[in-house]
PASEBA-1860 file (N, C-alpha, C; in nm, 3 decimals):
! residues 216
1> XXXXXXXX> -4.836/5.029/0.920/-4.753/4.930/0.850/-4.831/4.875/0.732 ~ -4.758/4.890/0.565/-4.822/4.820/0.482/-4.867/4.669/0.490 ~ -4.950/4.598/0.443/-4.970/4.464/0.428/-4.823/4.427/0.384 ~ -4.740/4.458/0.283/-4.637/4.380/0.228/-4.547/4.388/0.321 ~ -4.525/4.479/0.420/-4.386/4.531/0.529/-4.491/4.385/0.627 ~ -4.575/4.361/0.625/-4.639/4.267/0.757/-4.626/4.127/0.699 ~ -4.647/4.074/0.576/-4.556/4.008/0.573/-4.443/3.915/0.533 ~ -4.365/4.035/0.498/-4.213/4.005/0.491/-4.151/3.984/0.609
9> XXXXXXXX> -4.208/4.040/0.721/-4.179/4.042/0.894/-4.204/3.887/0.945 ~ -4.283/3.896/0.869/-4.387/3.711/0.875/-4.318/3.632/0.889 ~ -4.253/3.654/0.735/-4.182/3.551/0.681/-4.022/3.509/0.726 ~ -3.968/3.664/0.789/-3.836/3.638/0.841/-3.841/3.566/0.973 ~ -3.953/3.580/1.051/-3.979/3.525/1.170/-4.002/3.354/1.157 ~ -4.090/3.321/1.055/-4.110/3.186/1.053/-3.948/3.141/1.012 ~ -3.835/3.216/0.888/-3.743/3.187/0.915/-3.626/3.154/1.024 ~ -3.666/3.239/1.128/-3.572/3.270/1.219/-3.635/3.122/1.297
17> XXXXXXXX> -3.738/3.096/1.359/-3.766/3.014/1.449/-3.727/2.839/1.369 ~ -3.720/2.854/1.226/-3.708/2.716/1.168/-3.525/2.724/1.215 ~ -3.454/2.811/1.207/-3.350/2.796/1.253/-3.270/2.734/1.378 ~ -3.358/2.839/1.453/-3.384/2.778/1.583/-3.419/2.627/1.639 ~ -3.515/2.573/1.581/-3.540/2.438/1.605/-3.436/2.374/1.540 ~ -3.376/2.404/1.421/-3.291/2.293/1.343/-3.119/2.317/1.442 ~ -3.106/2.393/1.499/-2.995/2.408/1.565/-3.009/2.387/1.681 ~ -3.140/2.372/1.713/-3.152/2.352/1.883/-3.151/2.109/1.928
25> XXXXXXXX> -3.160/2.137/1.737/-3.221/1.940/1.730/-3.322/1.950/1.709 ~ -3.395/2.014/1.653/-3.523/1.972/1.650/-3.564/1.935/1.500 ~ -3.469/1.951/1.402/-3.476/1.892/1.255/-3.356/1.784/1.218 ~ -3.341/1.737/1.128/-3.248/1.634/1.091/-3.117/1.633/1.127 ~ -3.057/1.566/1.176/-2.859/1.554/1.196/-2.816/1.600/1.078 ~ -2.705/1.710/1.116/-2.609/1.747/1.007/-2.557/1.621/0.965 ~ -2.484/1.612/0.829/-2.412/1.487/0.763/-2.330/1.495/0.825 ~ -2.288/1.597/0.854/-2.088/1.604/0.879/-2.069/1.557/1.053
33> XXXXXXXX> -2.201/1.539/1.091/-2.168/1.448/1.270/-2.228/1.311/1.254 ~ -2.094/1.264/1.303/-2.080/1.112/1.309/-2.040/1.044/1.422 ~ -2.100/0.938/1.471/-2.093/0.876/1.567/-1.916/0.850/1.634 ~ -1.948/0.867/1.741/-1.762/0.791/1.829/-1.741/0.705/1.751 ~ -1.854/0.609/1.793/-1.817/0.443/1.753/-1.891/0.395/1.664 ~ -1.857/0.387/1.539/-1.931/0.315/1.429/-1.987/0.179/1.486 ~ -2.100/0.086/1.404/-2.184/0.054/1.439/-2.104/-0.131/1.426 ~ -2.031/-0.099/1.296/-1.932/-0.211/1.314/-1.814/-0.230/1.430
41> XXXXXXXX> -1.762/-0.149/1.469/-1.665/-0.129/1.544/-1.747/-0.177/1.705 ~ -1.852/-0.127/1.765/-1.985/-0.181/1.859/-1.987/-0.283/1.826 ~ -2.022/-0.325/1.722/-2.066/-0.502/1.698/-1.919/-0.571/1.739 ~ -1.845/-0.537/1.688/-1.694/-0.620/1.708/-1.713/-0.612/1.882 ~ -1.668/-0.490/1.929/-1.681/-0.495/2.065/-1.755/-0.596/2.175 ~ -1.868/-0.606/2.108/-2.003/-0.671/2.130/-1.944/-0.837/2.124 ~ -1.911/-0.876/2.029/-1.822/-0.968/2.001/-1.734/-0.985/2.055 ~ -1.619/-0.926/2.082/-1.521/-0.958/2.122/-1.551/-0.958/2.344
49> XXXXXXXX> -1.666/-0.885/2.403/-1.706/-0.969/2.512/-1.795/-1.033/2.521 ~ -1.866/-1.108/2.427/-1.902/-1.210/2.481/-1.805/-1.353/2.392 ~ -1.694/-1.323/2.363/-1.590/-1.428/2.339/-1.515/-1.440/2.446 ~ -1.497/-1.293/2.592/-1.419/-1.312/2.642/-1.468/-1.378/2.784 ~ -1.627/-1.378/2.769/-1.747/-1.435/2.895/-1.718/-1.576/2.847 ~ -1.679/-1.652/2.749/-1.646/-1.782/2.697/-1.576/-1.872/2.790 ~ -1.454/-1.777/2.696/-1.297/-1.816/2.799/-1.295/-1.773/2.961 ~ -1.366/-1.683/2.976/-1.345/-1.678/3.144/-1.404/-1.812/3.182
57> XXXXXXXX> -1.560/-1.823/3.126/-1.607/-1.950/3.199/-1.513/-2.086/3.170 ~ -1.409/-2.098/3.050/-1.333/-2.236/3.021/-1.216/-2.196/3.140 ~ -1.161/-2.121/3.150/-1.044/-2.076/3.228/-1.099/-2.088/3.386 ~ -1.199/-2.065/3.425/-1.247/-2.060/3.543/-1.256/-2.235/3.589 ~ -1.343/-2.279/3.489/-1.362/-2.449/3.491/-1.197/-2.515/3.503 ~ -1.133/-2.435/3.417/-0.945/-2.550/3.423/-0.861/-2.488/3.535 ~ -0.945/-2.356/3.584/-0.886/-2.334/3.756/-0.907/-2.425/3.835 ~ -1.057/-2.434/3.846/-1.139/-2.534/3.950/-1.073/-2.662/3.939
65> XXXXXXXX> -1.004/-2.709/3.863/-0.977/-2.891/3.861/-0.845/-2.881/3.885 ~ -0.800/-2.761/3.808/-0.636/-2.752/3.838/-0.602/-2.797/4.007 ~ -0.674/-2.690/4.113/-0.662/-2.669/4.189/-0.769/-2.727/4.306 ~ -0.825/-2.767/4.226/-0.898/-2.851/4.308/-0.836/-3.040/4.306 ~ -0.776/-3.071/4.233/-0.714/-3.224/4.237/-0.562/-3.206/4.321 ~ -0.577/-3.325/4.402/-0.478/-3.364/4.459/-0.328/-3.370/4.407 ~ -0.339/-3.386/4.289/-0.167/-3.390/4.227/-0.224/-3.313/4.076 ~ -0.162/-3.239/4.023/-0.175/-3.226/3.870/-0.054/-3.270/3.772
73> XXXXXXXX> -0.051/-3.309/3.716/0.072/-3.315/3.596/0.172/-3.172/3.572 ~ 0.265/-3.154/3.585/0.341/-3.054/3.527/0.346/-3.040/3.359 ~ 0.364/-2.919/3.319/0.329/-2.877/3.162/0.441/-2.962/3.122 ~ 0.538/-2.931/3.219/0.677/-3.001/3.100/0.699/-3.161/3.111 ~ 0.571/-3.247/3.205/0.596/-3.362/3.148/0.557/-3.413/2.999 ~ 0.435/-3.332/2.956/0.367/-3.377/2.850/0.346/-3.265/2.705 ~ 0.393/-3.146/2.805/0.365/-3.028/2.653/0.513/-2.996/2.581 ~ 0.549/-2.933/2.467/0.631/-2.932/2.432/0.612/-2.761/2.430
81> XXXXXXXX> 0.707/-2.727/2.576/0.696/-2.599/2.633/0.774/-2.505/2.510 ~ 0.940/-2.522/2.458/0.972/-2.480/2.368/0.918/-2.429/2.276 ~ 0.903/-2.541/2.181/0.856/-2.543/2.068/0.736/-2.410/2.054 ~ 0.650/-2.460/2.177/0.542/-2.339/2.173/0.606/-2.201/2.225 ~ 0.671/-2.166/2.276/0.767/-2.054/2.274/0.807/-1.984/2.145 ~ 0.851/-2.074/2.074/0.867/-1.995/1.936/0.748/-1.981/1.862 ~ 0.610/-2.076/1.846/0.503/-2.064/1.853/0.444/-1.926/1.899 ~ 0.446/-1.865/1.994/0.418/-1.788/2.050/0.440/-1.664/2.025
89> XXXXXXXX> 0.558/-1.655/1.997/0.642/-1.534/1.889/0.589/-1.522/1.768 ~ 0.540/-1.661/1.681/0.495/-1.642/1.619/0.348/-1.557/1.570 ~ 0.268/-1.565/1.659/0.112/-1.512/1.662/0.194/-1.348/1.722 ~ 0.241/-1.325/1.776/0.260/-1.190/1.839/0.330/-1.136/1.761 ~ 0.390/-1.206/1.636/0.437/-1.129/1.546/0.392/-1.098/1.427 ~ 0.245/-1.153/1.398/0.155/-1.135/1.339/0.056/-1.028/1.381 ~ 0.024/-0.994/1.487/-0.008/-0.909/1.586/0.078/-0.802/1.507 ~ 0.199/-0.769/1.513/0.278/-0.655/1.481/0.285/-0.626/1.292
97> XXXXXXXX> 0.225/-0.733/1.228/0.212/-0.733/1.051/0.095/-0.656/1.070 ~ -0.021/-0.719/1.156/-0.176/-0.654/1.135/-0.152/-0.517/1.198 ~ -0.044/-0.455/1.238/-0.046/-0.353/1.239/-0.007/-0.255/1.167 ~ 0.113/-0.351/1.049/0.133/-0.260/0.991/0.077/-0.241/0.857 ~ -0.052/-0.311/0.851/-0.152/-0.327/0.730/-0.258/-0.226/0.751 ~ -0.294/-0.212/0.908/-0.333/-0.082/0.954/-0.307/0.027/0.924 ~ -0.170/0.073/0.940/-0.089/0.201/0.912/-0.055/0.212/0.730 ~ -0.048/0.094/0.655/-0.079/0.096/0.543/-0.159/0.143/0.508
105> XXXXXXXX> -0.312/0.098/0.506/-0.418/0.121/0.485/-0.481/0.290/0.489 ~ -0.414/0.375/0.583/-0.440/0.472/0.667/-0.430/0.573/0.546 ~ -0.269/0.533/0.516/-0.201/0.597/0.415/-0.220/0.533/0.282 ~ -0.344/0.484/0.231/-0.360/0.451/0.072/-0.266/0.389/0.015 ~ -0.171/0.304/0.069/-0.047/0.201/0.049/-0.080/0.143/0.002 ~ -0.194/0.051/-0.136/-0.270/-0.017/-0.129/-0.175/-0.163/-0.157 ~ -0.056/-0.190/-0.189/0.064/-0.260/-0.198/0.069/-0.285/-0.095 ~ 0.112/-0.221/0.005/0.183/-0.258/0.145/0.073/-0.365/0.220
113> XXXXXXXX> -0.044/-0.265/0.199/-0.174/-0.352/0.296/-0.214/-0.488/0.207 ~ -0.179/-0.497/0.117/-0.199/-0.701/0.046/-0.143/-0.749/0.118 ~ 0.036/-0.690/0.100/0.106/-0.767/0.137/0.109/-0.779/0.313 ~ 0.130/-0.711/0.347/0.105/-0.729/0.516/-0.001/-0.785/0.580 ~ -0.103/-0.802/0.497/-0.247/-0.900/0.512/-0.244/-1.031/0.518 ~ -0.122/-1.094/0.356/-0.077/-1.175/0.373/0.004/-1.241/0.412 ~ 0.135/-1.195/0.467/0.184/-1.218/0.555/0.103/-1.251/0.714 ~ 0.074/-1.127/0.727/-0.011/-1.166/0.855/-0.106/-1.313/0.851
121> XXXXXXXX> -0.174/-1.372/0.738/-0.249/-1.513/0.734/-0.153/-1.614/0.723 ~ -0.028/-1.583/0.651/0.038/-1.721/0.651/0.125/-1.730/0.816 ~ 0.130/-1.619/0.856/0.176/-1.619/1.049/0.087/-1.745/1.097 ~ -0.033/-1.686/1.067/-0.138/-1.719/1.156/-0.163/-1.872/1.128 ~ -0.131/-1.911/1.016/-0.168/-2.061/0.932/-0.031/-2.155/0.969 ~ 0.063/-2.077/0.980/0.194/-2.117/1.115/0.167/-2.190/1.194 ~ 0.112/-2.116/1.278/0.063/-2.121/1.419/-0.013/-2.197/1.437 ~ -0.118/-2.230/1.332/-0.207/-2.367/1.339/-0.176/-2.492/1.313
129> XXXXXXXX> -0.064/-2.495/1.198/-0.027/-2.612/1.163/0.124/-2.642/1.277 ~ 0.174/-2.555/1.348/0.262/-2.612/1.433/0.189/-2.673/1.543 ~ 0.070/-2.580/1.574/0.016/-2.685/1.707/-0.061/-2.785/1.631 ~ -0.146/-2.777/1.570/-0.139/-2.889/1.457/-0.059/-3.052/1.530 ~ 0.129/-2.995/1.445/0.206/-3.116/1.469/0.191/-3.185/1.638 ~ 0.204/-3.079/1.701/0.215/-3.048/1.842/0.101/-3.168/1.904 ~ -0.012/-3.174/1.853/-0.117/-3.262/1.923/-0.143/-3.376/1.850 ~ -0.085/-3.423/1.750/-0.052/-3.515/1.671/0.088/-3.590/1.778
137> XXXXXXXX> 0.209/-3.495/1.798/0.306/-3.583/1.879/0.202/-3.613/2.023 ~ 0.172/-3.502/2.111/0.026/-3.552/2.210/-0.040/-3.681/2.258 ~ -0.087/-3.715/2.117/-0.199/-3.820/2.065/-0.110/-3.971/2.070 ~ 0.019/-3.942/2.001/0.074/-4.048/1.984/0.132/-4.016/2.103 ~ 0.183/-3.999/2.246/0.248/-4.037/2.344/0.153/-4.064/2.438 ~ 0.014/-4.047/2.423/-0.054/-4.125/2.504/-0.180/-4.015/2.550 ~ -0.162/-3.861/2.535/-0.237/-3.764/2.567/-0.354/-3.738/2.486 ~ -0.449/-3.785/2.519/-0.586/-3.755/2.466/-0.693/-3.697/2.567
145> XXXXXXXX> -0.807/-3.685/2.480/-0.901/-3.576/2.562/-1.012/-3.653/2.651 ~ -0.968/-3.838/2.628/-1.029/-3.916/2.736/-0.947/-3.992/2.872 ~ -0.779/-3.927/2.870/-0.705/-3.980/2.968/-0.735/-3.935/3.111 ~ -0.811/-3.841/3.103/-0.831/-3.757/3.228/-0.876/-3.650/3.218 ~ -0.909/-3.540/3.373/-0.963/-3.464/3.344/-0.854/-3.304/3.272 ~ -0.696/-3.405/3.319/-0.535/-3.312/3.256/-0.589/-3.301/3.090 ~ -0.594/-3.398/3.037/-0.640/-3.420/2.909/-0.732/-3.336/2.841 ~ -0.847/-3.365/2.926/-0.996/-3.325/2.895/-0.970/-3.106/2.884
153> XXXXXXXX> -0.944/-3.090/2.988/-0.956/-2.963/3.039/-0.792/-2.904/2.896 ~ -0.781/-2.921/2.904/-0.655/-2.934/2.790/-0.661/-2.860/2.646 ~ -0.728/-2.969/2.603/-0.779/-2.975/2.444/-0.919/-2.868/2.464 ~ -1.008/-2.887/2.548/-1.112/-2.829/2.523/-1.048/-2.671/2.530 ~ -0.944/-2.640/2.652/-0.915/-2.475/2.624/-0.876/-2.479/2.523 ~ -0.749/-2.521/2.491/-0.640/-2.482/2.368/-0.710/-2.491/2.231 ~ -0.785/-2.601/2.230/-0.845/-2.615/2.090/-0.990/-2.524/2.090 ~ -1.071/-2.496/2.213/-1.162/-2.377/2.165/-1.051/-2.223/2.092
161> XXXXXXXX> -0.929/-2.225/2.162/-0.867/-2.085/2.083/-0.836/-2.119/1.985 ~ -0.778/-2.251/1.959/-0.708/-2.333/1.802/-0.818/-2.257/1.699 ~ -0.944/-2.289/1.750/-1.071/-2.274/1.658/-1.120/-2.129/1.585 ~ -1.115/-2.049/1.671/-1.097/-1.902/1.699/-0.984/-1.817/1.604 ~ -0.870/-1.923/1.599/-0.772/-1.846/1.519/-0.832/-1.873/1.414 ~ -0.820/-2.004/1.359/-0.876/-2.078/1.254/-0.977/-1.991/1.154 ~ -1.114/-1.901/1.276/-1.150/-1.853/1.232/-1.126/-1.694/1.170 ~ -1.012/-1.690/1.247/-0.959/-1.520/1.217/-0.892/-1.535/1.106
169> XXXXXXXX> -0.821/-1.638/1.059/-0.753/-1.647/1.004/-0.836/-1.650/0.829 ~ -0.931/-1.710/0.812/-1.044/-1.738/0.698/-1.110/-1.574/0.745 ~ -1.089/-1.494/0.814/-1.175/-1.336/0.799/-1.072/-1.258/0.727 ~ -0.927/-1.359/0.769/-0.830/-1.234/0.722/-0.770/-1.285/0.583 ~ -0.793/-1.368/0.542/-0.747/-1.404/0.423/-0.889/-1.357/0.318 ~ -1.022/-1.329/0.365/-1.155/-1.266/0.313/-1.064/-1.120/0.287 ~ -1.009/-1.029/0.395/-0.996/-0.927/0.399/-0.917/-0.880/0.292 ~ -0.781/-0.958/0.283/-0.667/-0.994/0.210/-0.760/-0.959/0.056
177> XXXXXXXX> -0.801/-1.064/0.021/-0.868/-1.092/-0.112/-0.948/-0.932/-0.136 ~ -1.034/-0.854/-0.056/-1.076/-0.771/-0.097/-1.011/-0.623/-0.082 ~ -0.888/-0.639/-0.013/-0.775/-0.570/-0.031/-0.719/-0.553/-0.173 ~ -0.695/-0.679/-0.199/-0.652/-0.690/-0.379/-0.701/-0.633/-0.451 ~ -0.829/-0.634/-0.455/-0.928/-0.552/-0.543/-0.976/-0.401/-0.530 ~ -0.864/-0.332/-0.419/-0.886/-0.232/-0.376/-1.021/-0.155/-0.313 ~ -1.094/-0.284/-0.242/-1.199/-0.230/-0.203/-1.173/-0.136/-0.071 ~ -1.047/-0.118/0.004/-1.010/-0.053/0.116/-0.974/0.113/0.050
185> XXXXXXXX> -0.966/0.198/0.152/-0.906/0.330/0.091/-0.845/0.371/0.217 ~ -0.773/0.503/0.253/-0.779/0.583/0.349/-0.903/0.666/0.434 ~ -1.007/0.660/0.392/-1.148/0.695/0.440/-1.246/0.601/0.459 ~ -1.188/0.465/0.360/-1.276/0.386/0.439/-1.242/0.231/0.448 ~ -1.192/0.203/0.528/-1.138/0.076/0.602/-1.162/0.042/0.714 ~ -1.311/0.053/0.757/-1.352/-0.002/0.855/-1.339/-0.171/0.877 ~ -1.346/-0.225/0.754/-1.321/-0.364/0.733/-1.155/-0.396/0.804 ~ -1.122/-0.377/0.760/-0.963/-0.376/0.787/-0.938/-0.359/0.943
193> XXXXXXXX> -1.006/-0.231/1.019/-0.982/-0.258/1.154/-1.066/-0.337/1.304 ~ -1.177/-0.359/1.213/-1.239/-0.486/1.323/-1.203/-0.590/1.286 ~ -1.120/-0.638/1.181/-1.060/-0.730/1.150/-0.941/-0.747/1.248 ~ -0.846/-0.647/1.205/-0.750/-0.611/1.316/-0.770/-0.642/1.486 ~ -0.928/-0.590/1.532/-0.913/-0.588/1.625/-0.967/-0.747/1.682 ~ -1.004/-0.781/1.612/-1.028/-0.940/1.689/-0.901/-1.035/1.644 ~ -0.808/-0.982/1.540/-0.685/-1.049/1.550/-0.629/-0.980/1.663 ~ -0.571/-0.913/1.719/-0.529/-0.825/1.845/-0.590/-0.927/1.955
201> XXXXXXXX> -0.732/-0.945/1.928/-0.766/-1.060/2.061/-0.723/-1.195/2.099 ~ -0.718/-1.274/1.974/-0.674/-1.380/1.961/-0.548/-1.396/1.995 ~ -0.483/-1.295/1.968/-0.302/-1.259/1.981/-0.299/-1.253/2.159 ~ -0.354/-1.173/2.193/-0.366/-1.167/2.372/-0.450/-1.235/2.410 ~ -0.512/-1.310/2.385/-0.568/-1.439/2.445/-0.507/-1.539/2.475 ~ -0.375/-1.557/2.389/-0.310/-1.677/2.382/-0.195/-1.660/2.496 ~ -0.152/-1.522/2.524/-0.075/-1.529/2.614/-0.111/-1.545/2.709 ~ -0.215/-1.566/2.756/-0.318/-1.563/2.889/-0.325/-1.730/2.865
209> XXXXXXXX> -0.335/-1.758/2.794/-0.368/-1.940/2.769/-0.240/-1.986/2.785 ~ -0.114/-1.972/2.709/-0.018/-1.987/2.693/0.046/-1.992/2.861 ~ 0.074/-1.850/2.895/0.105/-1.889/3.086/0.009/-1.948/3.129 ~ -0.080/-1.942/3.122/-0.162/-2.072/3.192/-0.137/-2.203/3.219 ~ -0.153/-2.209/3.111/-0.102/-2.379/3.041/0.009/-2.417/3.045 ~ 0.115/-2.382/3.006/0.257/-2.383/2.937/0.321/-2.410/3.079 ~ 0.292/-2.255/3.159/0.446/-2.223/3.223/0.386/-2.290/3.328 ~ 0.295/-2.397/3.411/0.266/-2.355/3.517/0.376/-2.487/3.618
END
């Protein structure tokens, strides 16, 4: 065998084995593989249980007194069960806008997803300023958060979620605004759906608060 036939043999071999390692993992990740779960989408997750380790522990605490006191108040002496009924419709129908700002978004709608963004914040800014009125009438019939522990246990649930929307609501009017400016696309709107998905929480949180509270 010439020196040059020995190595060109060399050289296909050191080729062949660099192959080998880079397909076996043993050199850099292809670009084109990408994680299940983006790193934002984890963080939301991440977020969204230990918001829900929160409320179990507030919900667990307004079990314990509920059911632990001798008489409790009924919802419909003091809440205005109605009113929050349509209330209620309201956030769950915001729930169904943020979805369709989603399916906008998907499809490069970049029109549809403003507008369904904003819509979806003025739902949500609804919903605050009706319960808003709601604990304002409360306040003035005598229900405050020092009448008892009906009171106490009360305001601290409803108004830790009050707070929560409050805050979804200032992420989604952020979102809104950089919607306008077309910072979203069809490839990349990750913004748009962890947004989505902690509005989705807030939306089913409340019905869990809502029968709680409301119907009982």
């Amino acid at each position: 065998m010439s020196r040059r036939d020995a190595a060109t043999q060399a050289i296909d071999y050191t080729s062949e084995e660099s192959a080998r390692a880079l397909s076996f993992g043993g050199g850099p990740p292809s670009s084109s593989i990408e994680p299940p779960v983006s790193n934002a989408r984890l963080g939301m997750l991440m977020l969204i249980s230990a918001e829900t380790m929160l409320f179990t522990g507030l919900i667990g605490a307004y079990l314990a007194f509920r059911f632990g006191s001798v008489s409790w108040p009924s919802a419909q002496l003091y809440l205005p069960v109605g009113v929050t009924w349509v209330n209620t419709f309201v956030l769950l129908f915001s729930c169904y806008t943020m979805h369709q700002a989603l399916r906008a978004v998907r499809i490069n709608d970049q029109r549809r997803l403003v507008r369904e963004l904003s819509i979806t914040g003025l739902l949500g800014l609804t919903f605050l300023s009706v319960q808003g009125y709601e604990w304002t009438k409360l306040i003035s019939d005598g229900l405050t958060i020092s009448t008892g522990i009906y009171g106490a246990t009360f305001y601290t649930l409803i108004g830790c979620h009050a707070a929560h929307v409050l805050a979804a609501v200032v992420w989604l009017l952020i979102v809104a605004w950089q919607a306008s400016r077309g910072r979203f696309s069809a490839h990349r709107h990750v913004g748009v759906e962890i947004c989505g998905m902690y509005w989705y929480y807030v939306g089913a949180l409340w019905v869990v608060l809502f029968a709680l509270v409301y119907l009982n």
